[in-house]
LUMZATI-960548 format. One record per atom (N, C-alpha, C, O, CB): atom name; residue number from 1; z, x negated, y negated; residue in one letter. Coordinates in Angstrom, 2 decimals. Glycine has a CB too. Layout:
<atoms>
 atomo num      zz      xx      yy residuo
    CA NUM       Z       X       Y       a
...
</atoms>
This chain:
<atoms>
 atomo num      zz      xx      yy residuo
     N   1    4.74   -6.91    0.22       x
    CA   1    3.74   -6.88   -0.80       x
     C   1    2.95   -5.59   -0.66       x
     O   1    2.22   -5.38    0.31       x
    CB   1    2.83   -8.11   -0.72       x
     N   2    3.11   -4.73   -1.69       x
    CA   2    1.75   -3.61   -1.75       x
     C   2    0.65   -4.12   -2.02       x
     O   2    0.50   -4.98   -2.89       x
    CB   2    1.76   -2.54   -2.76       x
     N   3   -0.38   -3.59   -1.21       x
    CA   3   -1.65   -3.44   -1.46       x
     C   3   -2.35   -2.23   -1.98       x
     O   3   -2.38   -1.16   -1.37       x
    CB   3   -2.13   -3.73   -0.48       x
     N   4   -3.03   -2.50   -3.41       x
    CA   4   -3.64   -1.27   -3.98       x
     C   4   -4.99   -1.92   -3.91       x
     O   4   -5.14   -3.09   -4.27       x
    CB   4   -3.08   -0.69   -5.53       x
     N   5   -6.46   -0.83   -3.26       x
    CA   5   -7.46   -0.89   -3.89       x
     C   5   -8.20   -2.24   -2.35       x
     O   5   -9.37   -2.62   -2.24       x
    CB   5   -7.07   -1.36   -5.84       x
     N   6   -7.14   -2.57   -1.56       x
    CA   6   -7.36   -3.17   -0.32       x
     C   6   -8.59   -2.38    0.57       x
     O   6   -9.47   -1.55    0.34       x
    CB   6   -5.95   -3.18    0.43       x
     N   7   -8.03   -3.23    1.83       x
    CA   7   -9.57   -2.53    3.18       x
     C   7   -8.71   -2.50    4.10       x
     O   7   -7.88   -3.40    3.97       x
    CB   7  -11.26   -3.65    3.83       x
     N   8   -8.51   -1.63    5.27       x
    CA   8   -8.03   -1.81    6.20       x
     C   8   -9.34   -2.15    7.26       x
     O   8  -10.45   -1.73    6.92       x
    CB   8   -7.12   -0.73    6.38       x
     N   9   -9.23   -2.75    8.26       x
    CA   9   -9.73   -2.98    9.49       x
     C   9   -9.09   -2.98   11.04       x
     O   9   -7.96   -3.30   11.39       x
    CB   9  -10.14   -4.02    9.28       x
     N  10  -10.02   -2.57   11.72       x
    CA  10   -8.93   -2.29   13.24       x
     C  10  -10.40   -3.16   14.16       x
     O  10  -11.58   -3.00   13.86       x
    CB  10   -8.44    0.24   13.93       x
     N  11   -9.88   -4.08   15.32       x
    CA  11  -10.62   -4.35   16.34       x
     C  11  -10.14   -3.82   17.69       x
     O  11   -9.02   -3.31   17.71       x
    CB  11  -10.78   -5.66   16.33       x
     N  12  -10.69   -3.87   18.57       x
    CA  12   -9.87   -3.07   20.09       x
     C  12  -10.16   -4.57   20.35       x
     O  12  -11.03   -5.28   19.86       x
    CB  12  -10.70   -1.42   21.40       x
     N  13   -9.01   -4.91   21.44       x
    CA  13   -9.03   -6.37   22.33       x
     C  13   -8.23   -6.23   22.86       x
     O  13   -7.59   -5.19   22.69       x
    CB  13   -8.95   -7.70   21.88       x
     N  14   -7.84   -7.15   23.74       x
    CA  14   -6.87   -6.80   25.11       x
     C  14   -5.52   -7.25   23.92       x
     O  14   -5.69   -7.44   22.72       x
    CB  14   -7.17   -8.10   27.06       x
     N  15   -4.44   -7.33   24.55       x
    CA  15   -3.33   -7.33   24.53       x
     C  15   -2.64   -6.52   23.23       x
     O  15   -3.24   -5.66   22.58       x
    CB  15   -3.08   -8.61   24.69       x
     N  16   -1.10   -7.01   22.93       x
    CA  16   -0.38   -5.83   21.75       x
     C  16   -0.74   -6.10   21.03       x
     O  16   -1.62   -6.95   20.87       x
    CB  16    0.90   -5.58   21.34       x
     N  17    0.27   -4.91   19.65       x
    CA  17   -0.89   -4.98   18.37       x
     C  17   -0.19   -5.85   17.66       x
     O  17    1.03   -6.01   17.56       x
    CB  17   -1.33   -3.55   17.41       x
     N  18   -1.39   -6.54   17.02       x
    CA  18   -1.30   -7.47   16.10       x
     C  18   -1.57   -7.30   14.59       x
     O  18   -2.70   -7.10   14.13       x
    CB  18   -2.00   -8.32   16.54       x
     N  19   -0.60   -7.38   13.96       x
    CA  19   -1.61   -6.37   12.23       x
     C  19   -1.14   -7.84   11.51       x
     O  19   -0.04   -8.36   11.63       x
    CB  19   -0.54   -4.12   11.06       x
     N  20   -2.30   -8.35   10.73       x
    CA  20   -2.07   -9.68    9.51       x
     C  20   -2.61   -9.17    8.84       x
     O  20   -2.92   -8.05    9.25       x
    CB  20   -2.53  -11.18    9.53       x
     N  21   -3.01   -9.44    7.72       x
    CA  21   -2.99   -9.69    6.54       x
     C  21   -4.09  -11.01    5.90       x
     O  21   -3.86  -12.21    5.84       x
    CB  21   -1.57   -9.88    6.38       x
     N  22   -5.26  -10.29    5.49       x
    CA  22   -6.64  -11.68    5.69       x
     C  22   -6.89  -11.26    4.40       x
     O  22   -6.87  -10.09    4.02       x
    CB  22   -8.28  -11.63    7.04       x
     N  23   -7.15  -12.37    3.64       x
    CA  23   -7.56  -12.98    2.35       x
     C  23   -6.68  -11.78    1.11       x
     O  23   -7.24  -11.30    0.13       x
    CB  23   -9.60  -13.03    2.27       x
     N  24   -5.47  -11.56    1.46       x
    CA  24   -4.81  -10.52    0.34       x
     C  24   -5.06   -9.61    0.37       x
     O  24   -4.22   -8.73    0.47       x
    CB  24   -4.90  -10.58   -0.82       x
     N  25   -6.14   -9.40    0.30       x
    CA  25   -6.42   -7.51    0.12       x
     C  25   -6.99   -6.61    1.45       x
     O  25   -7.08   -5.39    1.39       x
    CB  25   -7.84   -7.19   -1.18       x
     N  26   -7.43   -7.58    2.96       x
    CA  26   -7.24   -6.73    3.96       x
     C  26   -6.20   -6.51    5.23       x
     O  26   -5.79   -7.33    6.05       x
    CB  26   -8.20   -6.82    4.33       x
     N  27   -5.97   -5.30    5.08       x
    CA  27   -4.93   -5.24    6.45       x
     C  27   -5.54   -5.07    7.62       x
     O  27   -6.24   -4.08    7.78       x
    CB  27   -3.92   -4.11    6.48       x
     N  28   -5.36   -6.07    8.69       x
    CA  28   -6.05   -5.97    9.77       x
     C  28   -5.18   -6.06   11.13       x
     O  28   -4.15   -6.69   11.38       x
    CB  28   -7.06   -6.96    9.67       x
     N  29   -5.97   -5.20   11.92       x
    CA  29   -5.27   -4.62   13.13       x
     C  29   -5.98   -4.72   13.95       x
     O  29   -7.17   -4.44   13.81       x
    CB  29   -4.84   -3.40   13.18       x
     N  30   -5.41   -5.22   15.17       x
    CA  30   -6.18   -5.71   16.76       x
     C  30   -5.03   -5.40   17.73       x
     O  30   -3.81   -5.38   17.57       x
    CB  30   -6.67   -7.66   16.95       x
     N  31   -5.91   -5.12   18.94       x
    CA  31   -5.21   -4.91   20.35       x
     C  31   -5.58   -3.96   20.98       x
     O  31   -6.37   -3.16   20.47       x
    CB  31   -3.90   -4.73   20.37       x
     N  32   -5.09   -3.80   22.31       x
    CA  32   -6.00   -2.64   23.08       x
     C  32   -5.44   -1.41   22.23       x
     O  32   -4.56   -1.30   21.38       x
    CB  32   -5.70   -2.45   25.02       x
     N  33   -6.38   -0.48   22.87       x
    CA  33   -6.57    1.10   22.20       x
     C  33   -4.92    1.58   22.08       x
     O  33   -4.37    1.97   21.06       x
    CB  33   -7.66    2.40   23.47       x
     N  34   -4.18    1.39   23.71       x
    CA  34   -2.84    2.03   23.56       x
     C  34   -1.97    2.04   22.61       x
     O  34   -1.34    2.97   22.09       x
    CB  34   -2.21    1.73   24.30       x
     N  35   -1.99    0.56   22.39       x
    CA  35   -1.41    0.02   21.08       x
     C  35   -1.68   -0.21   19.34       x
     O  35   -0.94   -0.62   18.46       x
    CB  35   -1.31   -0.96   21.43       x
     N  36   -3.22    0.30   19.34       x
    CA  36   -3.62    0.28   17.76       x
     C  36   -3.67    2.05   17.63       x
     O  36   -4.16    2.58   16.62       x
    CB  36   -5.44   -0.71   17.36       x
     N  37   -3.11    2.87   18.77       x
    CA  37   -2.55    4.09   18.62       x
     C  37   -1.00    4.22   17.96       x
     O  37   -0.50    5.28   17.59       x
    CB  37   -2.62    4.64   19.96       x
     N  38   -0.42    3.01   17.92       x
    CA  38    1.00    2.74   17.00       x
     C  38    0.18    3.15   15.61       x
     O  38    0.02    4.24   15.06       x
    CB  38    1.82    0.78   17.03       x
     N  39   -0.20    2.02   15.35       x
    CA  39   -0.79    2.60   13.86       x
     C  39   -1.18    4.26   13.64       x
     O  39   -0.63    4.88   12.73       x
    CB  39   -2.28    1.77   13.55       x
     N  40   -1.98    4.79   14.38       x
    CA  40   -2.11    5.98   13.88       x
     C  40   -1.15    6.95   14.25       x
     O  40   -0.56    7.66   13.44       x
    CB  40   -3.25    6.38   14.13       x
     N  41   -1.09    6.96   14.82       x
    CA  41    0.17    7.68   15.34       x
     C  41    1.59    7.87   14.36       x
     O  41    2.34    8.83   14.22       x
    CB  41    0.59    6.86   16.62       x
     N  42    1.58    6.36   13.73       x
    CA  42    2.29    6.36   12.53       x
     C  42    2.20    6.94   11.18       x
     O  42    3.16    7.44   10.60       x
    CB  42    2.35    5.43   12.35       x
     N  43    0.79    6.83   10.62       x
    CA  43    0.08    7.54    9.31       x
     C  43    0.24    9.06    9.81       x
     O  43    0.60    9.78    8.88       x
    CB  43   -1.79    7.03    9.00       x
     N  44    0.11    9.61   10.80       x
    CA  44   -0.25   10.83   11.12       x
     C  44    1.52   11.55   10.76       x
     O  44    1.76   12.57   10.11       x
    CB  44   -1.04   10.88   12.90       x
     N  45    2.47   10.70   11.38       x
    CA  45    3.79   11.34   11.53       x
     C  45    4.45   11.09   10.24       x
     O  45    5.39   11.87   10.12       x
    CB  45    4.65   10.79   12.74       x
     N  46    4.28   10.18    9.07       x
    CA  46    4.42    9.94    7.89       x
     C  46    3.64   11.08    7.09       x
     O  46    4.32   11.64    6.23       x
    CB  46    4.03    8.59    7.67       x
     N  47    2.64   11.40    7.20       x
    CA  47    1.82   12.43    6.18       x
     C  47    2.33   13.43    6.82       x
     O  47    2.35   14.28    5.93       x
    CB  47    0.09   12.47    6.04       x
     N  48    2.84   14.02    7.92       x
    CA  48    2.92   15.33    8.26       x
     C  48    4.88   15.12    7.36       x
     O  48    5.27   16.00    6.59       x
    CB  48    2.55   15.76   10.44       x
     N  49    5.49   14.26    7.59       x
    CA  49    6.85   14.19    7.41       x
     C  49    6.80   14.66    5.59       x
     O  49    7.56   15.32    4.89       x
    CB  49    7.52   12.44    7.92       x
     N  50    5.52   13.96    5.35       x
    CA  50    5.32   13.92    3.28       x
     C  50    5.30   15.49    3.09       x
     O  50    5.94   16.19    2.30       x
    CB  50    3.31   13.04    2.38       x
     N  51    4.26   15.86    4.16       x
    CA  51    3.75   17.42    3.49       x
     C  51    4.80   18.44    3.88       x
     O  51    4.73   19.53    3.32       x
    CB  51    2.14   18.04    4.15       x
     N  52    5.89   18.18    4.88       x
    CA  52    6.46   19.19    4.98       x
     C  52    8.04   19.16    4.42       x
     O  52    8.79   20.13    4.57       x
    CB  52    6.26   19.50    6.27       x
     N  53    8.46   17.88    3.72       x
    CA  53    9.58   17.73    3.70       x
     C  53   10.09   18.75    2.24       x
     O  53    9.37   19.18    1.33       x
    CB  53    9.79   16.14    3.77       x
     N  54   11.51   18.92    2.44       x
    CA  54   11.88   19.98    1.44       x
     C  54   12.54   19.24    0.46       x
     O  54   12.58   19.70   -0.68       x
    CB  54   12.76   21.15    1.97       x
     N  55   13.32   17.64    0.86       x
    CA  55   13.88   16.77    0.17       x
     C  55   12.93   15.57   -0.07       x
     O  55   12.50   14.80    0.80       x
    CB  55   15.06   16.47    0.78       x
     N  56   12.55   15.52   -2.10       x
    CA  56   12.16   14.52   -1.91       x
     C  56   12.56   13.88   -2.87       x
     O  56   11.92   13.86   -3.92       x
    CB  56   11.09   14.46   -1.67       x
     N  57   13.91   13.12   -2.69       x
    CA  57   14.16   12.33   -3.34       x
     C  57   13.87   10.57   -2.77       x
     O  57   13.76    9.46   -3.31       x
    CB  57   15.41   12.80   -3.62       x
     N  58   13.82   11.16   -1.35       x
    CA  58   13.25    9.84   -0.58       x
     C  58   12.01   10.00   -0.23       x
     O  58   11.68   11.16    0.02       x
    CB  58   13.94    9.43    0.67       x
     N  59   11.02    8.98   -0.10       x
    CA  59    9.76    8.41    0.30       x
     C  59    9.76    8.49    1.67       x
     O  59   10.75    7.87    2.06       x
    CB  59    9.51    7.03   -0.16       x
     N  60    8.78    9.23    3.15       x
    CA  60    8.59    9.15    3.87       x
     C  60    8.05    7.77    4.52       x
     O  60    6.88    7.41    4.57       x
    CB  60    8.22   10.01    3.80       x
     N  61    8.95    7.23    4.89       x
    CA  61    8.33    5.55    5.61       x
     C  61    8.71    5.74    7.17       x
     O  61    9.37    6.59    7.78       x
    CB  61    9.38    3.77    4.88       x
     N  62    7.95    4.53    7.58       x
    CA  62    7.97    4.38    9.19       x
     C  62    7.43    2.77    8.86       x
     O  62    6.44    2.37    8.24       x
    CB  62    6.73    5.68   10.35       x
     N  63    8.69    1.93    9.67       x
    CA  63    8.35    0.55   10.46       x
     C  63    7.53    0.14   11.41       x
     O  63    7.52    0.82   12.43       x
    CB  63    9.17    0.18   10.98       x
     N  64    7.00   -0.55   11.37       x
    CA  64    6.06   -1.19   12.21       x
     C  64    6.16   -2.51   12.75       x
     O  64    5.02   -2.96   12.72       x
    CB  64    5.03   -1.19   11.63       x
     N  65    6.80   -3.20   13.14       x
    CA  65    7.57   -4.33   13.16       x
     C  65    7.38   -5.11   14.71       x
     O  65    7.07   -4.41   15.68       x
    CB  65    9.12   -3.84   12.82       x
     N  66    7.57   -6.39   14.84       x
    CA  66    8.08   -7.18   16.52       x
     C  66    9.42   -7.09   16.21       x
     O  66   10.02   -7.48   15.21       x
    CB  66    7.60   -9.08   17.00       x
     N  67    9.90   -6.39   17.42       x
    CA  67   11.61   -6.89   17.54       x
     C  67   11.27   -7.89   18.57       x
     O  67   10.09   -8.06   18.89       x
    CB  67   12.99   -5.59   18.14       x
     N  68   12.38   -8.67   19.19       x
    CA  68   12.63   -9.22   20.23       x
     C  68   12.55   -8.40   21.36       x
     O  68   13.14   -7.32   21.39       x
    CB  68   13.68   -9.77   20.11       x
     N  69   11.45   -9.06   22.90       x
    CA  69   11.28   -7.51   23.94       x
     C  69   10.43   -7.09   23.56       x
     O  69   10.01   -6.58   24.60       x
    CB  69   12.23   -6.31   24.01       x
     N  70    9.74   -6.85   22.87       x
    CA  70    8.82   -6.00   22.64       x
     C  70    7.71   -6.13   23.05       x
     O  70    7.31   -7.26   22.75       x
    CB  70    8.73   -5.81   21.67       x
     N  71    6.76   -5.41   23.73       x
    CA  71    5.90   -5.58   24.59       x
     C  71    4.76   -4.47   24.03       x
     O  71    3.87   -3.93   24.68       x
    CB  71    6.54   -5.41   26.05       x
     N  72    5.00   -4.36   22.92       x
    CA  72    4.01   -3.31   22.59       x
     C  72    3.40   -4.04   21.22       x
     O  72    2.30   -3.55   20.95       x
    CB  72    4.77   -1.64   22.36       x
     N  73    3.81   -5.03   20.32       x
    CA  73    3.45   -5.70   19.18       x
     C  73    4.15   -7.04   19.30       x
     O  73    5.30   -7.38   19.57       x
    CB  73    3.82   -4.91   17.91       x
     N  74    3.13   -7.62   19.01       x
    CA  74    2.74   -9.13   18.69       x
     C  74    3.90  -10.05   17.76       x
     O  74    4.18   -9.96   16.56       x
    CB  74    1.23   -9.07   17.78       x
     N  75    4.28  -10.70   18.51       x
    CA  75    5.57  -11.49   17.56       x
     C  75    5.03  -12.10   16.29       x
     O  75    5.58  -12.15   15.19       x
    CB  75    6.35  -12.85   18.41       x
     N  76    3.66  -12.63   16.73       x
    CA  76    2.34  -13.37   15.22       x
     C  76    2.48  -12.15   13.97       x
     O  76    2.27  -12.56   12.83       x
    CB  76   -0.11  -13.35   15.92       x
     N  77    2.82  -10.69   14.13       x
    CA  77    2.30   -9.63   13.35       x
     C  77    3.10   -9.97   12.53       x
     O  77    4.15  -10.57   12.78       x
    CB  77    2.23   -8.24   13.74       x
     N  78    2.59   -9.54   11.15       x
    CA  78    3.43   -9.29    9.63       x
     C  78    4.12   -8.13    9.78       x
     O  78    3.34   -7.40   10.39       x
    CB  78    2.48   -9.09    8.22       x
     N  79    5.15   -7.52    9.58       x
    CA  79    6.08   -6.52    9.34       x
     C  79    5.39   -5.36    8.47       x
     O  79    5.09   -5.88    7.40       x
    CB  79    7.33   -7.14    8.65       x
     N  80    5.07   -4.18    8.46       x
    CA  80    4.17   -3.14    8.23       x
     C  80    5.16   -2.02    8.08       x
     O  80    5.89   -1.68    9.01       x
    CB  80    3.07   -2.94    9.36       x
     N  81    5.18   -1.27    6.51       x
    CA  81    5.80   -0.37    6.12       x
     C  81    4.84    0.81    5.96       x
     O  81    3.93    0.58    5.16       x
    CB  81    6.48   -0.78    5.06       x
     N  82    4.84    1.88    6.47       x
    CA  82    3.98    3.39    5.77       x
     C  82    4.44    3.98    5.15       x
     O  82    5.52    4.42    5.54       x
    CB  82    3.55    4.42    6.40       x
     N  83    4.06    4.32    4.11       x
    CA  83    5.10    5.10    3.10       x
     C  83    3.82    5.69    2.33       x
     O  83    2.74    5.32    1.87       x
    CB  83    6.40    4.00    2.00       x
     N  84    4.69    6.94    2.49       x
    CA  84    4.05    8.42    1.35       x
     C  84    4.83    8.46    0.04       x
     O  84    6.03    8.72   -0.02       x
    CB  84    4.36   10.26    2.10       x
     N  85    4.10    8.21   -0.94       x
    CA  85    4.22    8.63   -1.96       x
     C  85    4.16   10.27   -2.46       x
     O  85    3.25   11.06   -2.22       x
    CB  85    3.47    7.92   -2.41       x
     N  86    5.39   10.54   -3.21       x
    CA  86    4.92   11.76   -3.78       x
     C  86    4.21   11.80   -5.00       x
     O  86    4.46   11.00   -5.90       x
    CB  86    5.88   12.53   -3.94       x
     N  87    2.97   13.04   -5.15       x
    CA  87    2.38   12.65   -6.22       x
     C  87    3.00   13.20   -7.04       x
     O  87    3.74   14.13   -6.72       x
    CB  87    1.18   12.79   -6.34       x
     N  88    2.78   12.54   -9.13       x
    CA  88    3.05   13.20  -10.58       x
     C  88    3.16   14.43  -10.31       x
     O  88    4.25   15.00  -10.37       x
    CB  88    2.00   13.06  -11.71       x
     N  89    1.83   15.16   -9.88       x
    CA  89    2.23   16.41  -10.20       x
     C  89    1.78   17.20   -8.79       x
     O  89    1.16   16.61   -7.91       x
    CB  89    1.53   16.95  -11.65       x
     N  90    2.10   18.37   -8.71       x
    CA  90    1.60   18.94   -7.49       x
     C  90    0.09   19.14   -7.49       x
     O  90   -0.64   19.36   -8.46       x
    CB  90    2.27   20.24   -7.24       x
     N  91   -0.26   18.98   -6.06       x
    CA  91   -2.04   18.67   -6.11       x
     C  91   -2.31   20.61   -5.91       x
     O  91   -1.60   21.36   -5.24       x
    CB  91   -2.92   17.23   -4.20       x
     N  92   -2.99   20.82   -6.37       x
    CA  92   -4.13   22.22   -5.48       x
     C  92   -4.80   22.53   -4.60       x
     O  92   -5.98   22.16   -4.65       x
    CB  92   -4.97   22.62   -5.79       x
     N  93   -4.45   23.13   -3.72       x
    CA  93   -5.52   22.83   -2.54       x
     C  93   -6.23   24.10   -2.46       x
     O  93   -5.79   25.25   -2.58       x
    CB  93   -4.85   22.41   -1.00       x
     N  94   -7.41   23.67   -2.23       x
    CA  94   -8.71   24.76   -2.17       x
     C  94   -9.29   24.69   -0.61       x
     O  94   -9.40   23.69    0.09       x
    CB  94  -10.12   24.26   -3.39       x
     N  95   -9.67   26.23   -0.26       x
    CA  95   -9.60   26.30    1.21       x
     C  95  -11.23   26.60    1.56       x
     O  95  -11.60   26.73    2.73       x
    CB  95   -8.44   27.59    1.78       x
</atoms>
């Protein structure tokens, strides 16, 4: 499900990360620091992948997911896609 026009939220707490999904429109993220560094760590390598790519016929995404083993995210978590959109038209950037 996309969320447009949502809230994200992050808490620090002990153990892996946990990301749900509270009342539809917020995405929320808990767990110690090491691990709610997945999340950013992710937006960061998705926007750098958006701004520099030369092919864009595909959308820059990155998974976020529990596999089985996994010791870094929460088997409770919802499955979490990042994805860059390219925009209509090219933006301008002013320095």
């Amino acid at each position: 499900m996309a969320i447009t026009g949502g809230v994200v939220s992050q808490e620090a707490t002990a153990g892996p990360l946990l990301v749900r999904l509270q009342g539809g429109t917020t995405l929320h993220f808990s767990g110690g620091r090491e691990y709610l560094d997945i999340i950013w760590d992710a937006l960061d390598g998705v926007a750098e992948q958006a701004e520099t790519a030369d092919d864009r016929t595909v959308n820059r995404h990155q998974h976020i997911e529990y596999l089985p083993g996994d010791h870094y995210r929460s088997p409770d978590s919802v499955p979490l896609v990042i994805v860059a959109d390219w925009p209509d038209a090219p933006q301008q950037q002013t320095h």
